[in-house]
MIROTOR-301240 format. One line per 3 residues: number of its first residue (from 1); their letters; for each residue x negated, y negated, z of C-alpha. Coordinates in steps of 0.25 Angstrom, whole numbers, plus 2048, in hexadecimal, padded with zeros to 3 digits. Layout:
BEGIN
NUM) a) X:Y:Z; ...
//
This chain:
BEGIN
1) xxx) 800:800:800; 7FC:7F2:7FD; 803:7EA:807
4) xxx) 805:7DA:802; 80D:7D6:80D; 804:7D1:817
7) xxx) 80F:7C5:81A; 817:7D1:820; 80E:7D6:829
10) xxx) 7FD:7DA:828; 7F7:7E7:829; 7F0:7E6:837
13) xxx) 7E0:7E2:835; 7D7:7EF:83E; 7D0:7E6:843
16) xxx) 7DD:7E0:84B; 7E2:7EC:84E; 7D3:7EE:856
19) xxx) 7D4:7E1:85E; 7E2:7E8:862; 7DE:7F5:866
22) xxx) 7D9:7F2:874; 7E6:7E9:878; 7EE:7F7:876
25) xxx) 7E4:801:87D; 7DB:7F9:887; 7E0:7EB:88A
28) xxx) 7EE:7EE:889; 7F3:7E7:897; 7FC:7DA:895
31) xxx) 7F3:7CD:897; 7F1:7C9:8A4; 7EA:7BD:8AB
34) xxx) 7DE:7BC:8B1; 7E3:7C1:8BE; 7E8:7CD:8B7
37) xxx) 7E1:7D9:8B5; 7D7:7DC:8AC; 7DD:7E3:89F
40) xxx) 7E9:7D9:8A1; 7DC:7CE:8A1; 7D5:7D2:894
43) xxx) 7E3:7D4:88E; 7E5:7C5:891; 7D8:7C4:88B
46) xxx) 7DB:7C9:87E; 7E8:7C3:87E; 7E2:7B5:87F
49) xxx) 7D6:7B8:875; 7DF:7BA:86B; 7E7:7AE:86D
52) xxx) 7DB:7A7:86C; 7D7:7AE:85E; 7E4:7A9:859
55) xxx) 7E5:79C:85D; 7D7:79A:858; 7DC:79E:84A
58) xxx) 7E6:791:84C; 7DE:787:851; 7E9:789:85E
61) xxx) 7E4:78C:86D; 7E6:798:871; 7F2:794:87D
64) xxx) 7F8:78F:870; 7FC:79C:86B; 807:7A6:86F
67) xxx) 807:7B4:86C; 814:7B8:866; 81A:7C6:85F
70) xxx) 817:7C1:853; 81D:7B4:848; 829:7B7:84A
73) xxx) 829:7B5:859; 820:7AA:857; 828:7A2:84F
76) xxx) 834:7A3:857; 82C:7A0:862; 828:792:85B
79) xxx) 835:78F:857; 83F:793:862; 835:78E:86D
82) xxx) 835:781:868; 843:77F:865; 848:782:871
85) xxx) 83C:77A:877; 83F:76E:870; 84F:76E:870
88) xxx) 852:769:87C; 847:75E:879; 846:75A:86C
91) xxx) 850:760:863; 856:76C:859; 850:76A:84D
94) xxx) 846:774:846; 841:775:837; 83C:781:830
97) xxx) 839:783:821; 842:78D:81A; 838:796:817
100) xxx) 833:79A:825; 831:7A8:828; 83B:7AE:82F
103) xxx) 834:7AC:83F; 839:79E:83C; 844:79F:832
106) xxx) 84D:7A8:83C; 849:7A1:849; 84B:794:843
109) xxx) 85A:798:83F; 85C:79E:84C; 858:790:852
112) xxx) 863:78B:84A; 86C:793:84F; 868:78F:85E
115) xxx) 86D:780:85A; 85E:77D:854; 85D:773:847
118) xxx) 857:77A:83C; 850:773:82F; 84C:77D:826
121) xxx) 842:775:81C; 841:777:80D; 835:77B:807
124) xxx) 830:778:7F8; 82E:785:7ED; 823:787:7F3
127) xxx) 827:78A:801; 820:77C:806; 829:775:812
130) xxx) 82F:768:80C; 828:760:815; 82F:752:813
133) xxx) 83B:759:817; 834:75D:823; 831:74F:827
136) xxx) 841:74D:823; 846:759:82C; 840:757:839
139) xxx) 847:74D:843; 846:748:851; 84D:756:855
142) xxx) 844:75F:84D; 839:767:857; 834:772:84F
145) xxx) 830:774:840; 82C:783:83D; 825:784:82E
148) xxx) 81B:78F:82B; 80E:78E:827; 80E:797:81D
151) xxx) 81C:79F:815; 81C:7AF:818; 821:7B2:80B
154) xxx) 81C:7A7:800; 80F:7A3:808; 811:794:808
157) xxx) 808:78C:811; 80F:782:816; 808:773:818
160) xxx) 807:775:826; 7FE:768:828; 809:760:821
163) xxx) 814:766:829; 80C:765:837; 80A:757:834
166) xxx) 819:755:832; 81D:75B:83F; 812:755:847
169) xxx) 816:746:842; 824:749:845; 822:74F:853
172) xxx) 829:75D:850; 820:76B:853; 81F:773:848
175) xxx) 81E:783:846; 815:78A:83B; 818:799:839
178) xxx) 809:79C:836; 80D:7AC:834; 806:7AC:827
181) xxx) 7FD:7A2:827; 7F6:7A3:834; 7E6:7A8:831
184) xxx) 7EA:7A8:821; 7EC:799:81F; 7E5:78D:827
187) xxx) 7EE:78B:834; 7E8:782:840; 7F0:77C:84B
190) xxx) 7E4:771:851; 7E5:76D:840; 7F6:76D:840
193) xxx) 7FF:768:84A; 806:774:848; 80D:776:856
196) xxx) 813:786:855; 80D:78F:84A; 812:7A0:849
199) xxx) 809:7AB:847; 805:7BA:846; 7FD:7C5:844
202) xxx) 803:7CF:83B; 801:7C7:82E; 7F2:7C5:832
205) xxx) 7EF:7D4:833; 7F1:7D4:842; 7FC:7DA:84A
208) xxx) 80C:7DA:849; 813:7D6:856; 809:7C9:858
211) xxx) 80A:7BB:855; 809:7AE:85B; 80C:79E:85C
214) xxx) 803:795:85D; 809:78A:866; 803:77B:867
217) xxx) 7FF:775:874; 80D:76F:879; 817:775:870
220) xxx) 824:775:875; 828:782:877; 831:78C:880
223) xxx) 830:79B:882; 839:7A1:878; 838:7B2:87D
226) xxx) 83D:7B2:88A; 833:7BD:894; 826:7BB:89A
229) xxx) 81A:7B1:89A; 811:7B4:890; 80A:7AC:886
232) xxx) 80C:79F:88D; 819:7A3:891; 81E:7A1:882
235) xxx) 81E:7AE:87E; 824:7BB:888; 81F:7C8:886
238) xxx) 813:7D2:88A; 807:7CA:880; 804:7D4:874
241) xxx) 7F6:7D2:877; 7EF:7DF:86B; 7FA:7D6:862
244) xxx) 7F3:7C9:866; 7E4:7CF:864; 7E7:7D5:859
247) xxx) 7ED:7C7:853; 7E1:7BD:857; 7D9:7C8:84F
250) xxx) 7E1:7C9:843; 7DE:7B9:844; 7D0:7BA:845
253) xxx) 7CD:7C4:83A; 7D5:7BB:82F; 7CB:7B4:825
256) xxx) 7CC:7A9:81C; 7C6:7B4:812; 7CF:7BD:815
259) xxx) 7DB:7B0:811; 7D3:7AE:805; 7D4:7BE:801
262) xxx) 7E4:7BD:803; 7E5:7B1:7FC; 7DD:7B7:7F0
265) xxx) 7E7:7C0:7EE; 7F3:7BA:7F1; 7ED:7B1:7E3
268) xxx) 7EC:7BD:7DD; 7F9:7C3:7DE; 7FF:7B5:7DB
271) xxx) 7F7:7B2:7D0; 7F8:7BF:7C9; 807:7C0:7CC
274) xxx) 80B:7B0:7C7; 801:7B6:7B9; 805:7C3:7B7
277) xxx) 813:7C5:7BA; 81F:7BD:7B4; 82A:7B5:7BC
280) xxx) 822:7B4:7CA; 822:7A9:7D3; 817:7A6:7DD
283) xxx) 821:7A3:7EB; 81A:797:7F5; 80F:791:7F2
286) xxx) 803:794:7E8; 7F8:78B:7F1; 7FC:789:7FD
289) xxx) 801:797:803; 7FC:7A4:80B; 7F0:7AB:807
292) xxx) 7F7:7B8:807; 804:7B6:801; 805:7B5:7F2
295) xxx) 819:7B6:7F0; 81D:7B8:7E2; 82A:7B9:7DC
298) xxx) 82B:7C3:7D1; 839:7BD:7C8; 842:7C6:7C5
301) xxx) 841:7D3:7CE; 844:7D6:7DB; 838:7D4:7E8
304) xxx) 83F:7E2:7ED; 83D:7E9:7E1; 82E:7E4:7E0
307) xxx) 82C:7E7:7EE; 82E:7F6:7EE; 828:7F6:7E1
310) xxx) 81B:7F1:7E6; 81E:7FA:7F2; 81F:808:7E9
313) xxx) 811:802:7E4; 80A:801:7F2; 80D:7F1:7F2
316) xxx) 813:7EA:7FF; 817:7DE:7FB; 825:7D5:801
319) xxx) 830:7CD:7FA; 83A:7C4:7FE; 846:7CB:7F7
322) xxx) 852:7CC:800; 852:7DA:7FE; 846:7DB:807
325) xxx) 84A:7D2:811; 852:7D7:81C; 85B:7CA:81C
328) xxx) 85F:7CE:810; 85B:7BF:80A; 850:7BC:7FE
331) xxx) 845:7B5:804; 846:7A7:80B; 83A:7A3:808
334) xxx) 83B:7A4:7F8; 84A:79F:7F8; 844:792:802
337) xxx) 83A:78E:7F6; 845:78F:7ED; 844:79D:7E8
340) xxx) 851:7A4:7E4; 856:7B0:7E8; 84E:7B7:7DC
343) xxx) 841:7B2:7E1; 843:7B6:7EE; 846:7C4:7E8
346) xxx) 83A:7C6:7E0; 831:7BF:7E9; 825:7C9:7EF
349) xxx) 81C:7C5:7F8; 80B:7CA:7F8; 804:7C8:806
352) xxx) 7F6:7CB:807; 7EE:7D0:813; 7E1:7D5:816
355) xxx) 7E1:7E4:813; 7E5:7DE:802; 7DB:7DC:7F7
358) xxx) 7DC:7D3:7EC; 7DF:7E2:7E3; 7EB:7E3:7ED
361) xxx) 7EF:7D5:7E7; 7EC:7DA:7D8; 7F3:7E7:7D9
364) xxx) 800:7E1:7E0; 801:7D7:7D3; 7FF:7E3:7CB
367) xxx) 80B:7EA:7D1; 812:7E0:7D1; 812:7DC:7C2
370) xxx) 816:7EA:7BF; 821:7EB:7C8; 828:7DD:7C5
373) xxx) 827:7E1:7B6; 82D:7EC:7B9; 837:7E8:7C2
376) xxx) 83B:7DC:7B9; 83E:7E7:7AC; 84B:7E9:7B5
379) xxx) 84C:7DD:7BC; 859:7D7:7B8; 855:7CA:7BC
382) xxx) 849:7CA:7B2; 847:7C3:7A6; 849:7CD:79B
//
């Protein structure tokens, strides 16, 4: 199999899996103080190493990070922390870009529901915030935008720096969903004023069941999970302390040559593709986006039928047909560039990880020009 769907989730690095191992098997007590005994201490220990590993790879201090399950538990974290922070204080009002992944998407509606404003802001073809009707949204009740840094499915980077700079000027805290981006595209706290931003390890070849959010000095936020007092009392629960080590190493072993190999190959499928196969459509933007990520749409046949085709041929490759999606619904993200329902259908996303070479690349573009031929001989949506 040749996976291609590292946006999903990462083969786990050995090396990780190594920094692990005695957290299981020998240091495996919950972390204590010092005034605790000793396998609780050097559990402590690793606990606040790693904290330190991944606030380093932020430009953040280390009390400003919060171990969490994961994004989706970090985002909600940011977002329903805040809120219910802030109502009381300052106001209701929270702005989100249509095209969030769904941590934010979903929490944000559920928000809504609890009586909280919701602006959900356009973006261009290319996936990039409208950023004068940014400036135009926020109001003297607005206490949080949430845009990510970078899209899960089309790889658009966001202008960050010009987004910060927005929020800053208008005295709102803003939320970066940082999933995707974080070691893979420039990303520094002391450099942005970037007050909350979601993380995690399992698209970094680091564990599943580990994330985190990094948290600026002062941020207003309440406790959102109700239990004990760990993390600063911010987040309840026994700390997951292998899943921590494991994801302050997976930190430290990405490299910018190893960026530079992903995005070689996300050129080469893109390139190849846009040449070699008619009716395709690059999804996101061509410069500024993800180096593992290369999202086409294929005209005229179905990202289903591609899909298991690819799969019968050793691919794994992901679409954002509704046929796929367990909401039943074609891609939000396609349909908030403007796509149709038959882009969203035919759209197939390629992710790149470390375990892929640039052949991996070739022989996917390969596959994939047969099969869309193939498929569009009975397409009857395709030009005859």
């Amino acid at each position: 199999m040749i996976y291609l769907d590292n946006a999903a989730c990462t083969r786990l690095d050995e090396r990780v899996f190594e920094a692990m191992k005695p957290y299981f098997f020998d240091t495996y007590a919950v972390a204590t103080s010092e005034f605790g005994y000793s396998m609780g201490i050097d559990a402590k220990e690793g606990l606040e190493n790693s904290r330190e590993g991944i606030a380093s790879g932020l430009g953040a201090a280390p009390e400003e990070i919060v171990f969490t399950s994961g994004d989706t538990e970090s985002s909600n974290m940011a977002l329903k922390g805040v809120a219910w922070a802030l109502r009381e204080k300052k106001g209701k009002h929270i702005i989100i870009s249509k095209i969030e992944d769904f941590p934010v998407l979903n929490t944000a509606k559920t928000l809504q529901k609890q009586g909280f404003d919701v602006t959900f802001l356009d973006v261009d073809a290319e996936g990039f915030a409208d950023l004068e009707e940014l400036k135009k949204a926020i109001t003297k009740e607005t206490i949080l935008v949430s845009i990510q840094h970078s899209n899960q499915e089309i790889g658009t980077a966001q202008d960050l720096k010009a987004i910060s700079e927005i929020c800053e000027e208008k005295d709102v805290l803003l939320h970066t969903d940082a999933t995707h981006s974080f070691t893979r595209l420039p990303l520094n706290v002391k450099d942005l004023p970037v007050d909350l931003v979601t993380m995690s390890a399992h698209t970094i070849h680091g564990p599943r069941g580990i994330g985190a959010l990094c948290i600026r000095k002062d941020t207003p936020i309440v406790k959102f999970m109700d239990g004990g007092f760990q993390e600063f009392n911010l987040r309840a629960g026994v700390e997951n302390i292998p899943g921590a080590v494991g994801f302050a190493t997976a930190v430290k072993l990405v490299t910018e040559e190893e960026n530079r190999q992903l995005a070689a190959m996300r050129d080469r499928v893109i390139e190849r593709a846009l040449s070699e196969i008619p009716e395709v459509t690059l999804n996101g933007s061509r410069e500024k986006r993800l180096p593992q990520n290369a999202n086409l749409t294929f005209h005229y046949v179905e990202g289903e039928s591609v899909t298991l085709h690819m799969d019968m041929r050793g691919f794994a490759v992901s679409t954002g047909s509704a046929c796929f999606s367990r909401s039943l619904e074609a891609s939000h993200v396609i349909r908030g560039i403007g796509g149709d329902h038959e882009r969203a259908h035919g759209s197939v996303r390629f992710t790149f990880g470390r375990y892929n070479r640039m052949e991996d690349a070739d022989a996917a573009i390969d596959a994939m020009s047969e099969i869309v031929a193939r498929l569009r001989e009975i397409s009857p949506l395709a030009k005859k």
